[in-house]
TIKEBA-338980 format. One record per atom (N, C-alpha, C): residue number from 1; atom name; residue in three letters; y, x, z. Coordinates in pm, 1 decimal. Layout:
BEGIN
<nr = NUM&atom = CA&rest = ALA&py = Y&px = X&pz = Z>
...
// end
This chain:
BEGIN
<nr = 1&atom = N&rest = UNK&py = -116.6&px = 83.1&pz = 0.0>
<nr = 1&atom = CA&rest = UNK&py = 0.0&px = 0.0&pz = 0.0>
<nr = 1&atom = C&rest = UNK&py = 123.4&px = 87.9&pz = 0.0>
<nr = 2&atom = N&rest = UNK&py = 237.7&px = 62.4&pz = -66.7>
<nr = 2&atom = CA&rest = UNK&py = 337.7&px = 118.1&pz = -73.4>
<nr = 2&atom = C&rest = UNK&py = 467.2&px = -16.2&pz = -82.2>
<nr = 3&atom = N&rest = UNK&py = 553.1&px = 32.9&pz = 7.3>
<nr = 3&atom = CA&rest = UNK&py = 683.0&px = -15.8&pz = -13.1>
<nr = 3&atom = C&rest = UNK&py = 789.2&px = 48.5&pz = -51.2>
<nr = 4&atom = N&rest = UNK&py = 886.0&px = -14.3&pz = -168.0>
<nr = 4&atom = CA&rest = UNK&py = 969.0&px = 70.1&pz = -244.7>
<nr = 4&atom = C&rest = UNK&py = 1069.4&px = 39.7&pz = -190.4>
<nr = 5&atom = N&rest = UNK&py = 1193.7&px = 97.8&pz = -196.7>
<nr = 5&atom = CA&rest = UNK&py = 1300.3&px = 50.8&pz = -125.5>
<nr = 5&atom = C&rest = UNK&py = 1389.1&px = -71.9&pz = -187.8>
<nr = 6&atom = N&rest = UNK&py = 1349.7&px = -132.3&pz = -317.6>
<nr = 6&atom = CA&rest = UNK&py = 1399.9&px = -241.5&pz = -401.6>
<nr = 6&atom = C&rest = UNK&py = 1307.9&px = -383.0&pz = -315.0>
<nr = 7&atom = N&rest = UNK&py = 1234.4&px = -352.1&pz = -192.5>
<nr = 7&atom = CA&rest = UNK&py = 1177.3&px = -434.9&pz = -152.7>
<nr = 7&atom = C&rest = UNK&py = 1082.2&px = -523.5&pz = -179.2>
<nr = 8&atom = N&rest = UNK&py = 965.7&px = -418.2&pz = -306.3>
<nr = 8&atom = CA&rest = UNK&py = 853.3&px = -459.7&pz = -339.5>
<nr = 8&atom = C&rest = UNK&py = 737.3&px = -362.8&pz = -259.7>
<nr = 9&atom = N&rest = UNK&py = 615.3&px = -498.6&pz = -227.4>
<nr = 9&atom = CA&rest = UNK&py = 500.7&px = -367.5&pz = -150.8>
<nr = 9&atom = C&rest = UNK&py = 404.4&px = -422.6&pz = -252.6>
<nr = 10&atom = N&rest = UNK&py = 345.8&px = -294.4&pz = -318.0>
<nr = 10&atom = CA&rest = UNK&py = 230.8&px = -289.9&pz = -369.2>
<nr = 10&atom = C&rest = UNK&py = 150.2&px = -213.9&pz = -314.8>
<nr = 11&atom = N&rest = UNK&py = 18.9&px = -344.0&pz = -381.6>
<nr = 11&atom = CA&rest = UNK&py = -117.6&px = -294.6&pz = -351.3>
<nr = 11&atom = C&rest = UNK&py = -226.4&px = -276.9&pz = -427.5>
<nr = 12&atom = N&rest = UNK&py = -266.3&px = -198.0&pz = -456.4>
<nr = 12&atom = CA&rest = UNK&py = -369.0&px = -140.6&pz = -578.5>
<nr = 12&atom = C&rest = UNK&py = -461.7&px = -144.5&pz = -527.0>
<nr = 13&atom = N&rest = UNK&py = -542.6&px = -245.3&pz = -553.9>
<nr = 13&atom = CA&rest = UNK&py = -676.6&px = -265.2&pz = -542.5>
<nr = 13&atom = C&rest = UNK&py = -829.4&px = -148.2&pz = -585.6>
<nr = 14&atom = N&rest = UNK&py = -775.7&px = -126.3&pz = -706.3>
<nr = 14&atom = CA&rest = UNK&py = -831.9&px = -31.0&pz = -767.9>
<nr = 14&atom = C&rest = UNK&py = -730.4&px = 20.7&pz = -948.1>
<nr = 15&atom = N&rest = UNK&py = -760.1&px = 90.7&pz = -973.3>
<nr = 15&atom = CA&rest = UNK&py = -723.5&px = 170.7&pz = -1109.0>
<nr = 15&atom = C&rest = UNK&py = -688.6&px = 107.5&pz = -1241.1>
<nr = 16&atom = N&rest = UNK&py = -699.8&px = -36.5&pz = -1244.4>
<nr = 16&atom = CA&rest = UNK&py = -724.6&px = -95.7&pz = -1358.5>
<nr = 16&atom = C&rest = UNK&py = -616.8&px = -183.0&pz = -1382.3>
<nr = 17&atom = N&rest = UNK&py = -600.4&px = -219.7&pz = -1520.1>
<nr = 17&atom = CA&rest = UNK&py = -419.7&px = -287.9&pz = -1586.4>
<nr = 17&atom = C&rest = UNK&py = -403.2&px = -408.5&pz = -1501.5>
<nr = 18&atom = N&rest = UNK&py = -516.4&px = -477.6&pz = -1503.2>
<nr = 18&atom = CA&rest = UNK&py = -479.4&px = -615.7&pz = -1468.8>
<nr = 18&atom = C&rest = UNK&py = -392.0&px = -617.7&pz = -1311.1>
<nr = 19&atom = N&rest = UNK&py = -281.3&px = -680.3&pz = -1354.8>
<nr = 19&atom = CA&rest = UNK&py = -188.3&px = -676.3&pz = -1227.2>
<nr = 19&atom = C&rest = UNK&py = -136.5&px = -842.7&pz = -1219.1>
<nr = 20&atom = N&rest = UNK&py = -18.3&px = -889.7&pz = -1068.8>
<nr = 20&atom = CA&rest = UNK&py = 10.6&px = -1011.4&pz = -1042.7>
<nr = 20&atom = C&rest = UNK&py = 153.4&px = -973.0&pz = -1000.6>
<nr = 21&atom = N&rest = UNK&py = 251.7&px = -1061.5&pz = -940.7>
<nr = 21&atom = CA&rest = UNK&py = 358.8&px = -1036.9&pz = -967.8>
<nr = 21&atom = C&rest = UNK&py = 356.6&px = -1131.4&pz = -840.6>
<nr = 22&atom = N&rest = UNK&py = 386.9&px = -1125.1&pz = -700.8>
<nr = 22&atom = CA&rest = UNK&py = 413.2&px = -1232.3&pz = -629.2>
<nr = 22&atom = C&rest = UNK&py = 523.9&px = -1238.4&pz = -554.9>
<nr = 23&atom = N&rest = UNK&py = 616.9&px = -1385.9&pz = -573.2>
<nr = 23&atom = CA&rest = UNK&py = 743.9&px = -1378.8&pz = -523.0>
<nr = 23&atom = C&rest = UNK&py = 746.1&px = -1489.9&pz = -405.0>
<nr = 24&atom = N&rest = UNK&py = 698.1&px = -1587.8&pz = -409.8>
<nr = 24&atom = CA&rest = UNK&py = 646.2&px = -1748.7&pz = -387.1>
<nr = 24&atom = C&rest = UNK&py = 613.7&px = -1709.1&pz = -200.6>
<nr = 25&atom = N&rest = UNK&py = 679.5&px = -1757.5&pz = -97.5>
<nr = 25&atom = CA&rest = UNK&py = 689.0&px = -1749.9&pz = 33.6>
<nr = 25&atom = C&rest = UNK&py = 532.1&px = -1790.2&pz = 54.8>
<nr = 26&atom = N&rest = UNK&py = 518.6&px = -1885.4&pz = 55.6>
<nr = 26&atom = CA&rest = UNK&py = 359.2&px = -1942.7&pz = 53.1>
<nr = 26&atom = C&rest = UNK&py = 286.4&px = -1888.7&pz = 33.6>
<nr = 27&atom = N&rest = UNK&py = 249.0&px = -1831.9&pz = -101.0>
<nr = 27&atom = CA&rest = UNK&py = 131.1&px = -1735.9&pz = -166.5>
<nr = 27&atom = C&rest = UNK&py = 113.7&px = -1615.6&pz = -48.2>
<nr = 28&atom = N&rest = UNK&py = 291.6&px = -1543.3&pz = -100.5>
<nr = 28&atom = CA&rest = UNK&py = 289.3&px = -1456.4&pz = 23.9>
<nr = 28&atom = C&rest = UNK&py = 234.7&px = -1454.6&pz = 183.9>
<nr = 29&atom = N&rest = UNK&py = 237.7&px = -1576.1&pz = 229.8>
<nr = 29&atom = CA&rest = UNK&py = 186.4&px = -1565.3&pz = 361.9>
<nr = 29&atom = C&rest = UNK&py = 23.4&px = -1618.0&pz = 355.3>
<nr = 30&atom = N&rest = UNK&py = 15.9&px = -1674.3&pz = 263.7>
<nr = 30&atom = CA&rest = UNK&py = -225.0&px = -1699.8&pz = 236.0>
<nr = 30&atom = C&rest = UNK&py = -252.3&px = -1543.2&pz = 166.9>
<nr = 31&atom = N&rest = UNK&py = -145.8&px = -1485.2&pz = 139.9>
<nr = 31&atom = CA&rest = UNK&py = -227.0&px = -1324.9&pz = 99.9>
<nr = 31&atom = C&rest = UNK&py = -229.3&px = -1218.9&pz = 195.4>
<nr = 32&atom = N&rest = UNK&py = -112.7&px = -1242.6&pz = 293.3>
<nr = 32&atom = CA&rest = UNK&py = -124.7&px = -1126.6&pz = 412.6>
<nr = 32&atom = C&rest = UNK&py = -280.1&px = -1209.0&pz = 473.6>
<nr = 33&atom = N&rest = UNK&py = -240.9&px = -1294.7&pz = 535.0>
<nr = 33&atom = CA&rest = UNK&py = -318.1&px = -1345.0&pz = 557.5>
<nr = 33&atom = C&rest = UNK&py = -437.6&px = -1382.9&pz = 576.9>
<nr = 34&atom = N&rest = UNK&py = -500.7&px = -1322.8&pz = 484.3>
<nr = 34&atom = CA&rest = UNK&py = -646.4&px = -1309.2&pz = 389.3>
<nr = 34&atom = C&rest = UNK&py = -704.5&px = -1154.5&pz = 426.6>
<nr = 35&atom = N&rest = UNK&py = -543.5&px = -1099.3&pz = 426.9>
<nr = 35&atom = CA&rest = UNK&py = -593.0&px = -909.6&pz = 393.5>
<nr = 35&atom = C&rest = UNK&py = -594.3&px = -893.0&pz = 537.9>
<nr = 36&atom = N&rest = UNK&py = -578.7&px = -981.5&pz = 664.8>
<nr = 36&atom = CA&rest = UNK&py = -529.5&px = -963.0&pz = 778.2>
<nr = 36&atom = C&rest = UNK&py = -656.3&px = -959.8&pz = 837.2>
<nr = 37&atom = N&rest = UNK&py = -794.7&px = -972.4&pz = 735.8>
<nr = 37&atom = CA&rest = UNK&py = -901.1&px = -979.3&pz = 818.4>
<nr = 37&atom = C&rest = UNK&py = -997.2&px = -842.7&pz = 781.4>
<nr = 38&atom = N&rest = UNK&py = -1007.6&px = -741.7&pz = 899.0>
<nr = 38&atom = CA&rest = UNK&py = -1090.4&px = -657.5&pz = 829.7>
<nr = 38&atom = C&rest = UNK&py = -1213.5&px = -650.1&pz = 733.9>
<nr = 39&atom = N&rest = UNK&py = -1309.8&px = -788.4&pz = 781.3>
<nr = 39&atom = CA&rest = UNK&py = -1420.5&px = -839.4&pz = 727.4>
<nr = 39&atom = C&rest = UNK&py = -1410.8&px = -830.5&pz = 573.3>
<nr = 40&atom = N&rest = UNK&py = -1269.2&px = -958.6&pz = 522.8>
<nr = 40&atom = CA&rest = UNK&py = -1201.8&px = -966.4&pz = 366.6>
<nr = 40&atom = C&rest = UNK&py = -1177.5&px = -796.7&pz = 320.9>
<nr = 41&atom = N&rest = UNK&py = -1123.2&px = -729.5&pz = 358.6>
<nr = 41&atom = CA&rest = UNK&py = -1112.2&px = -657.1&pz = 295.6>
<nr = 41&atom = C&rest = UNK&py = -1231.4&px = -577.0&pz = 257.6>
<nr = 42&atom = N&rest = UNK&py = -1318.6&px = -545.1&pz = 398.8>
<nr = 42&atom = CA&rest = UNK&py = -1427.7&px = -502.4&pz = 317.7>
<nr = 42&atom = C&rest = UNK&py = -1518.9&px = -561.5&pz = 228.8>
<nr = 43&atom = N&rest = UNK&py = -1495.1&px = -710.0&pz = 202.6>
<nr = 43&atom = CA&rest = UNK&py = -1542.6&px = -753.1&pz = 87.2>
<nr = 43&atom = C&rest = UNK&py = -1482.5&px = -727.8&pz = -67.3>
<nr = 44&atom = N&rest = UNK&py = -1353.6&px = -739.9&pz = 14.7>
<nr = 44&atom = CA&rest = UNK&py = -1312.9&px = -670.9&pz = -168.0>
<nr = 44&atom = C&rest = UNK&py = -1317.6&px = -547.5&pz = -180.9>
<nr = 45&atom = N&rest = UNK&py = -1339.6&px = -411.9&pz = -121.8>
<nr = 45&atom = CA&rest = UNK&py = -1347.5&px = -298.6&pz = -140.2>
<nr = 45&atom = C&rest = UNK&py = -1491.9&px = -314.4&pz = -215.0>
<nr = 46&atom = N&rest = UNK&py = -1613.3&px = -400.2&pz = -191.1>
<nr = 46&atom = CA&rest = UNK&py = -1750.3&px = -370.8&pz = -213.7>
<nr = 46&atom = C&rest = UNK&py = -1750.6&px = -480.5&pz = -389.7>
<nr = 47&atom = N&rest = UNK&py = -1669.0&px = -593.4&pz = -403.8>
<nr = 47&atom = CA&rest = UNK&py = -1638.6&px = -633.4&pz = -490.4>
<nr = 47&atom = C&rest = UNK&py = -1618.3&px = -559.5&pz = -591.2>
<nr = 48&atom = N&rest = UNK&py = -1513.2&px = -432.9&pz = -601.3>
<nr = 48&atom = CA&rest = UNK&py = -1386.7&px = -340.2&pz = -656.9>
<nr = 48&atom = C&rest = UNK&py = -1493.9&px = -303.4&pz = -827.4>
<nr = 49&atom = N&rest = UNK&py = -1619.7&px = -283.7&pz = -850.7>
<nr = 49&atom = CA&rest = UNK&py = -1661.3&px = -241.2&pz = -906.6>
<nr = 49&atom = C&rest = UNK&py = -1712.7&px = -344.7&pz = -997.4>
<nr = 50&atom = N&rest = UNK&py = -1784.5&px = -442.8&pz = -904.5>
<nr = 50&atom = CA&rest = UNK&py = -1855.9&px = -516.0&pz = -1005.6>
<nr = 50&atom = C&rest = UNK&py = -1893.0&px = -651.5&pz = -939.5>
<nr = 51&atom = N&rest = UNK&py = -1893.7&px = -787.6&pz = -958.0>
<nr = 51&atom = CA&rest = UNK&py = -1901.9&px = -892.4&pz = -892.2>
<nr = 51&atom = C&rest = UNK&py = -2061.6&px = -872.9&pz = -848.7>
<nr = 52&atom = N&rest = UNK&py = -2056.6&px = -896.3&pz = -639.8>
<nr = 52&atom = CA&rest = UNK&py = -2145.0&px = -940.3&pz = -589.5>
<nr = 52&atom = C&rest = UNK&py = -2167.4&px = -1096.2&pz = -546.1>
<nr = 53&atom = N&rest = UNK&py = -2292.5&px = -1136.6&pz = -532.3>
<nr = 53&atom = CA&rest = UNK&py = -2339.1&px = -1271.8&pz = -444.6>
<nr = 53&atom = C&rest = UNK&py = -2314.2&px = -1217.3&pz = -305.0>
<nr = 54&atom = N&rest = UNK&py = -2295.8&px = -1339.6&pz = -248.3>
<nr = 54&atom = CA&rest = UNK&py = -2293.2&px = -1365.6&pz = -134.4>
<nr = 54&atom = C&rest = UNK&py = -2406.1&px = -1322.5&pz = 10.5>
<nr = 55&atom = N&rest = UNK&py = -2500.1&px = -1322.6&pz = -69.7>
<nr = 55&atom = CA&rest = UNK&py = -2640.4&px = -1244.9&pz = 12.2>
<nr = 55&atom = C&rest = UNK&py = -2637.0&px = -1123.9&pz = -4.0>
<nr = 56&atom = N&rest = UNK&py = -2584.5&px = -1043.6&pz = -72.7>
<nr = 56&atom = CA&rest = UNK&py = -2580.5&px = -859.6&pz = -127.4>
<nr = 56&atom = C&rest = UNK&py = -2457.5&px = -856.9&pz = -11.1>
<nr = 57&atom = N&rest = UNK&py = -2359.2&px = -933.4&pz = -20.7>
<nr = 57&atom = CA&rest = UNK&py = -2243.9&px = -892.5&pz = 63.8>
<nr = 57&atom = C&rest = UNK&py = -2250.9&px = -910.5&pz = 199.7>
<nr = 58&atom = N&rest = UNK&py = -2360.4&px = -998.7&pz = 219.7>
<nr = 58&atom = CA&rest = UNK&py = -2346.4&px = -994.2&pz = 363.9>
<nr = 58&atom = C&rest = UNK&py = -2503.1&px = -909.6&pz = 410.3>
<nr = 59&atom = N&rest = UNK&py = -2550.7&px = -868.8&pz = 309.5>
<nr = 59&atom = CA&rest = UNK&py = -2635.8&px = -724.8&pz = 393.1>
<nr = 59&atom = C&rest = UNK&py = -2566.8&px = -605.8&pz = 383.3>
<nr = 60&atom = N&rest = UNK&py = -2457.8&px = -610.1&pz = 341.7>
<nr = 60&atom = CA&rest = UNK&py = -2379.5&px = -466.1&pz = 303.7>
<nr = 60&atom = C&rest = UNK&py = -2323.3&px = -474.1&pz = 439.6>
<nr = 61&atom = N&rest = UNK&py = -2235.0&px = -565.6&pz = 461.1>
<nr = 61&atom = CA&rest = UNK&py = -2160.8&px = -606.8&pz = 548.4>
<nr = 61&atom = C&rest = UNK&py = -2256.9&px = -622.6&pz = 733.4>
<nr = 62&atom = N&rest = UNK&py = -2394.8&px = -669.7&pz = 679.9>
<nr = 62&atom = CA&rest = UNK&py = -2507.6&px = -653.1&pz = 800.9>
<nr = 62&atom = C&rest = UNK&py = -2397.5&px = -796.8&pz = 918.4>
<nr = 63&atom = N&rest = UNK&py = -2371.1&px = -908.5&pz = 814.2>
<nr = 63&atom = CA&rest = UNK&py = -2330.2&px = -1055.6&pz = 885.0>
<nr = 63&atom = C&rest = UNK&py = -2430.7&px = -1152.2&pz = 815.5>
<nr = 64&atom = N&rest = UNK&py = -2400.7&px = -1277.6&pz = 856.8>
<nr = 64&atom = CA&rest = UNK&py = -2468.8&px = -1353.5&pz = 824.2>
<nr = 64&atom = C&rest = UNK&py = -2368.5&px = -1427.9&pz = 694.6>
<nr = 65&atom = N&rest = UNK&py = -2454.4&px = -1485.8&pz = 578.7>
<nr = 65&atom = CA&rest = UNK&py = -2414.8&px = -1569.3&pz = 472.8>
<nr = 65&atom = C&rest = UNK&py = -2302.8&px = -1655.3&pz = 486.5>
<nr = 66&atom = N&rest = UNK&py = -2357.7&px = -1723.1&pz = 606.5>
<nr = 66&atom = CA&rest = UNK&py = -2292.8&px = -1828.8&pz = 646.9>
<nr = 66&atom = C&rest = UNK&py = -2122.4&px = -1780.3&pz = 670.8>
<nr = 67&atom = N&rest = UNK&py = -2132.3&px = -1650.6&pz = 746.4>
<nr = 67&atom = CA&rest = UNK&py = -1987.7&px = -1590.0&pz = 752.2>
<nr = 67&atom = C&rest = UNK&py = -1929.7&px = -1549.9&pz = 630.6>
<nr = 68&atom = N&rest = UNK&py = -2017.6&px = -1503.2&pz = 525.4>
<nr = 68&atom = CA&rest = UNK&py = -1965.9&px = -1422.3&pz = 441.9>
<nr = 68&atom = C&rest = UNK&py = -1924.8&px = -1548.8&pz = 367.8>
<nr = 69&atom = N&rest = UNK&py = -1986.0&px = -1666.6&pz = 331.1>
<nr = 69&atom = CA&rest = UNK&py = -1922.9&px = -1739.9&pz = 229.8>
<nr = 69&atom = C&rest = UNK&py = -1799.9&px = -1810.0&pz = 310.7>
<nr = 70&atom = N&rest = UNK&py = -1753.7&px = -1803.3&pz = 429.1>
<nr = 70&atom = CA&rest = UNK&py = -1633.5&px = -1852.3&pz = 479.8>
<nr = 70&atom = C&rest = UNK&py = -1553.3&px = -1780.4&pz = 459.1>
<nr = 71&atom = N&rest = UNK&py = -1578.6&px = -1598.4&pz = 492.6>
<nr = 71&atom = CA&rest = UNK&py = -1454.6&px = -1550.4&pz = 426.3>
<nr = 71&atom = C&rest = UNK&py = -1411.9&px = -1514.2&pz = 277.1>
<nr = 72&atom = N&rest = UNK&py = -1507.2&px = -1522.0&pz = 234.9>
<nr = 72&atom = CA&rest = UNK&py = -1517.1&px = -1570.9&pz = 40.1>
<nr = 72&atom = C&rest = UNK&py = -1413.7&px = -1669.1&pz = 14.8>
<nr = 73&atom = N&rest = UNK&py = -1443.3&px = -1787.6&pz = 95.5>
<nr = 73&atom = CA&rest = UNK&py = -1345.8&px = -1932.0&pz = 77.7>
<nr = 73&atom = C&rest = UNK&py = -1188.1&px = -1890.0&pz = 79.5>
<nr = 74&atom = N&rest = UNK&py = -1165.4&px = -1825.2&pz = 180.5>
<nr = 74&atom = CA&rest = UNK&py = -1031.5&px = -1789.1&pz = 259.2>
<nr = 74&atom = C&rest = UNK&py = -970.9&px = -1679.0&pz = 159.6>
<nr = 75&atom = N&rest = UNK&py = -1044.2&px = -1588.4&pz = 102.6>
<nr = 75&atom = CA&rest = UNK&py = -994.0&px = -1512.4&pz = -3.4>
<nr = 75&atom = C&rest = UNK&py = -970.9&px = -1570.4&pz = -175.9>
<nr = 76&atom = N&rest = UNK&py = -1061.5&px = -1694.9&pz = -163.4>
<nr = 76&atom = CA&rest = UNK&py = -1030.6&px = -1772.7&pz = -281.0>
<nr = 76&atom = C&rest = UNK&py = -938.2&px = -1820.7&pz = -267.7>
<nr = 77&atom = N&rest = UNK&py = -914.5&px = -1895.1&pz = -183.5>
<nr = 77&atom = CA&rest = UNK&py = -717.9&px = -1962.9&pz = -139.5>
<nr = 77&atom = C&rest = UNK&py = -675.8&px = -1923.4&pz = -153.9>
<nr = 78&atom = N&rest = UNK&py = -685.3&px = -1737.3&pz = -119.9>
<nr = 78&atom = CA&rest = UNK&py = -528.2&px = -1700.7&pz = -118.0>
<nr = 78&atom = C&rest = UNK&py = -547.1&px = -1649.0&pz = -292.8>
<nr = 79&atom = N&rest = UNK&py = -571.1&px = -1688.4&pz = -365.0>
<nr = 79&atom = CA&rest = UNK&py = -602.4&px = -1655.6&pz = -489.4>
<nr = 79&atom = C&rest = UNK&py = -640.3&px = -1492.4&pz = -513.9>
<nr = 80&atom = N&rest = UNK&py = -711.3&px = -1434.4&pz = -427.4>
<nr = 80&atom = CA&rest = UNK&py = -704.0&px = -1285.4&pz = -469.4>
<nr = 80&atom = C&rest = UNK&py = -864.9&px = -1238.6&pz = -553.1>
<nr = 81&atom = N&rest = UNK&py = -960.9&px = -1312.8&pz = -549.7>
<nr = 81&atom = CA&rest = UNK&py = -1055.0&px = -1342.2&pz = -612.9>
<nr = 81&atom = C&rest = UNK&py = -1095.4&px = -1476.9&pz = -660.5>
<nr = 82&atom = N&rest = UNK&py = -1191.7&px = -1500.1&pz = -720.3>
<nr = 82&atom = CA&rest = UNK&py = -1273.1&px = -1544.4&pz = -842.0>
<nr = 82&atom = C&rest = UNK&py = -1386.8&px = -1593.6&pz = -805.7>
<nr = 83&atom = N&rest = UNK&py = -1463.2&px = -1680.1&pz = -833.7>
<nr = 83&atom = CA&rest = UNK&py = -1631.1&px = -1690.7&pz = -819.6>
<nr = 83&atom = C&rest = UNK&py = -1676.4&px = -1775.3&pz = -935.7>
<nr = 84&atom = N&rest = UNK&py = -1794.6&px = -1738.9&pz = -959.6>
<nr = 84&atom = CA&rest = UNK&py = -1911.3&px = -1787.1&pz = -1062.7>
<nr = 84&atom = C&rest = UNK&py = -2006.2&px = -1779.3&pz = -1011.9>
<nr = 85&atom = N&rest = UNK&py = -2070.5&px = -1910.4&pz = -1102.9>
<nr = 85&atom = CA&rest = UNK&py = -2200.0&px = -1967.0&pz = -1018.8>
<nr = 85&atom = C&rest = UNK&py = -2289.0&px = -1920.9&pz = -1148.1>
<nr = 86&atom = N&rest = UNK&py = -2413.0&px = -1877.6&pz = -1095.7>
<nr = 86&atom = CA&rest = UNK&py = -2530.3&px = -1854.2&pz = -1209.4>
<nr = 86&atom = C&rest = UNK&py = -2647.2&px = -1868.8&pz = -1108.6>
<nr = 87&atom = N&rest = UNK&py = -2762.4&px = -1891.3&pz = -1193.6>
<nr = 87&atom = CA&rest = UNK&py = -2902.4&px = -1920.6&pz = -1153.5>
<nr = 87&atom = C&rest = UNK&py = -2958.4&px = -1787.6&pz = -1090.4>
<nr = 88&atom = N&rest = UNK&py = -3016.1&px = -1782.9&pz = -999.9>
<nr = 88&atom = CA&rest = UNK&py = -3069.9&px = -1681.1&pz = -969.8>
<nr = 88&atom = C&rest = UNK&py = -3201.8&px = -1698.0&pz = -918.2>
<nr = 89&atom = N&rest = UNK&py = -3348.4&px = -1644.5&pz = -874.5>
<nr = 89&atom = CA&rest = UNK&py = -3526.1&px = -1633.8&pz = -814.8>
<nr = 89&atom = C&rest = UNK&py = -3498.4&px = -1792.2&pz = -710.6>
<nr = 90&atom = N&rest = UNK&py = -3373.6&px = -1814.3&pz = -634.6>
<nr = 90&atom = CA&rest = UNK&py = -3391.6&px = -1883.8&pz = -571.3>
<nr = 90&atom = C&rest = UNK&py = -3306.4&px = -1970.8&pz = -548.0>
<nr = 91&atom = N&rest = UNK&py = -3239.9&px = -2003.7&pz = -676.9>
<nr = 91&atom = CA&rest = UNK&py = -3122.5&px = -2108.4&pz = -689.8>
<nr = 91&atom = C&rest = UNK&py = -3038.9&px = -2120.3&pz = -730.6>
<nr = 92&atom = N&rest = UNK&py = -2898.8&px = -2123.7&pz = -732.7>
<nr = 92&atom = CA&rest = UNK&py = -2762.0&px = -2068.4&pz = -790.7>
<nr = 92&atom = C&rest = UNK&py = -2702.9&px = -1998.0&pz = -700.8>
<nr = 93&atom = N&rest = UNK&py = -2668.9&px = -1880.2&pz = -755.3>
<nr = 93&atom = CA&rest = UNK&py = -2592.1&px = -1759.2&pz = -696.0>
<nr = 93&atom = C&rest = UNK&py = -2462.0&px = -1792.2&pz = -709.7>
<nr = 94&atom = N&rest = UNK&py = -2395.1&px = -1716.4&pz = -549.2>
<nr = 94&atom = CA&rest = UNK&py = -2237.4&px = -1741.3&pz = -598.0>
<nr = 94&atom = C&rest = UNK&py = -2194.0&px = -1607.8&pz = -627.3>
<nr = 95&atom = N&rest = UNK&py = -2087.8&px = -1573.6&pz = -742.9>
<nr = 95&atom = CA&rest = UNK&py = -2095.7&px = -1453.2&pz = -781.5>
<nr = 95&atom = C&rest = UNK&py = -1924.1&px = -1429.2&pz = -768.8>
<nr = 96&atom = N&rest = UNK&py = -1880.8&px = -1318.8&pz = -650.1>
<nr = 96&atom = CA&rest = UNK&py = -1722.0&px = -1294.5&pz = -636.7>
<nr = 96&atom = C&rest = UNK&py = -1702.9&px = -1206.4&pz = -701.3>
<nr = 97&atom = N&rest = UNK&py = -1570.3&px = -1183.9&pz = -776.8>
<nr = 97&atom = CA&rest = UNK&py = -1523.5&px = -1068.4&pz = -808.5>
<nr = 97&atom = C&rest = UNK&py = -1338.5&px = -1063.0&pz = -799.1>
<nr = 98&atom = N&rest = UNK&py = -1277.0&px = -990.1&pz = -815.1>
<nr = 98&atom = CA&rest = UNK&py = -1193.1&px = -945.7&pz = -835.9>
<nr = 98&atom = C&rest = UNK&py = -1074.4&px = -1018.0&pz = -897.5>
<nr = 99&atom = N&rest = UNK&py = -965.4&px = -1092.5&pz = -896.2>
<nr = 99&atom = CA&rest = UNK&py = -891.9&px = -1153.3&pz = -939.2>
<nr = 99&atom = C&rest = UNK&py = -828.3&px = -1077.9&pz = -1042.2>
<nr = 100&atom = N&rest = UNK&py = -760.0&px = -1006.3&pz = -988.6>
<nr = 100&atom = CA&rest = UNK&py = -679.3&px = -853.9&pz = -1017.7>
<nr = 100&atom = C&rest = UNK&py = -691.1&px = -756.9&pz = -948.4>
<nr = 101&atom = N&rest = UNK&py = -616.8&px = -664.6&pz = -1001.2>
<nr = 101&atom = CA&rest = UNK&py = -629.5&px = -507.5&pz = -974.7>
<nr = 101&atom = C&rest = UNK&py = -496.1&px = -414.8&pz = -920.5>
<nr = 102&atom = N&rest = UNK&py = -435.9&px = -488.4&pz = -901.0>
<nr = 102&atom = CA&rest = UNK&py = -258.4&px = -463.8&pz = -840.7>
<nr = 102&atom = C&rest = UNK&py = -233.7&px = -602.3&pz = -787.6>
<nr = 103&atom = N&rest = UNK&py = -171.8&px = -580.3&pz = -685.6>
<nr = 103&atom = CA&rest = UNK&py = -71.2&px = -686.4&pz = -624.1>
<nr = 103&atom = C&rest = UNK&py = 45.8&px = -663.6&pz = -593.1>
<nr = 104&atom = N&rest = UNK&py = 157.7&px = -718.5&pz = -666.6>
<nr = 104&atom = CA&rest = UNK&py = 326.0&px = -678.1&pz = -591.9>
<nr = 104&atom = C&rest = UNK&py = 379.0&px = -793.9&pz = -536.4>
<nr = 105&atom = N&rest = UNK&py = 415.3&px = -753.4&pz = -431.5>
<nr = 105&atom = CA&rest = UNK&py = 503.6&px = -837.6&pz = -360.9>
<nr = 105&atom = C&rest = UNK&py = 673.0&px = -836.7&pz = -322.9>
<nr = 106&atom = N&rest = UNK&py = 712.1&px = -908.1&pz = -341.5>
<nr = 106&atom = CA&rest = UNK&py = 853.3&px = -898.5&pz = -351.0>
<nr = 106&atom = C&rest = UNK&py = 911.0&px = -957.5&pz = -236.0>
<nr = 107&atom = N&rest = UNK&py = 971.0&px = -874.3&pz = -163.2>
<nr = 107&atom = CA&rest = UNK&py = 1068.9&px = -956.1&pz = -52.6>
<nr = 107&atom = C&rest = UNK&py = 1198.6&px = -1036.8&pz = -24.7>
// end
């Protein structure tokens, strides 16, 4: 995270173009918000590469499903990821990834 002195803080998720532009009081406070939980973030750090299910993330993580798809939910609100559903050995998988790859925020 970096804050510039024009009173934008960015956050680079990882290396890649896709970026967001956020000015909107609201957004702003469901995105601190979101990042305010250590749990979320280490889901999107394990996200950063390539979309996981919900069962991969919560043995990475060594929680239960049940937690991991609540804080899945809470990071979907604040719009900072994505999910897709596909079939998987034992049902439909939920599959998170990455919204974007930069976040700026403007004060």
């Amino acid at each position: 995270m970096e804050i510039s002195q024009s009173g934008f803080l960015q956050v680079n998720l990882q290396n890649k173009s896709e970026s967001v532009f956020i000015e909107s009081d609201d957004q702003i406070e469901k995105i601190v918000k979101a990042l305010s939980s250590r749990t979320r973030r280490k889901i999107l750090h394990y996200i950063q590469e390539e979309p996981m299910d919900v069962s991969s993330i919560a043995s990475n993580l060594n929680m239960t499903e049940a937690n991991i798809s609540a804080q899945i939910k809470k990071l979907e609100e604040a719009d900072l990821i994505t999910c897709d559903y596909t079939s998987g050995a034992h049902g439909v998988r939920k599959l998170s990834k990455l919204k974007f790859h930069k976040l700026t925020i403007k004060f």
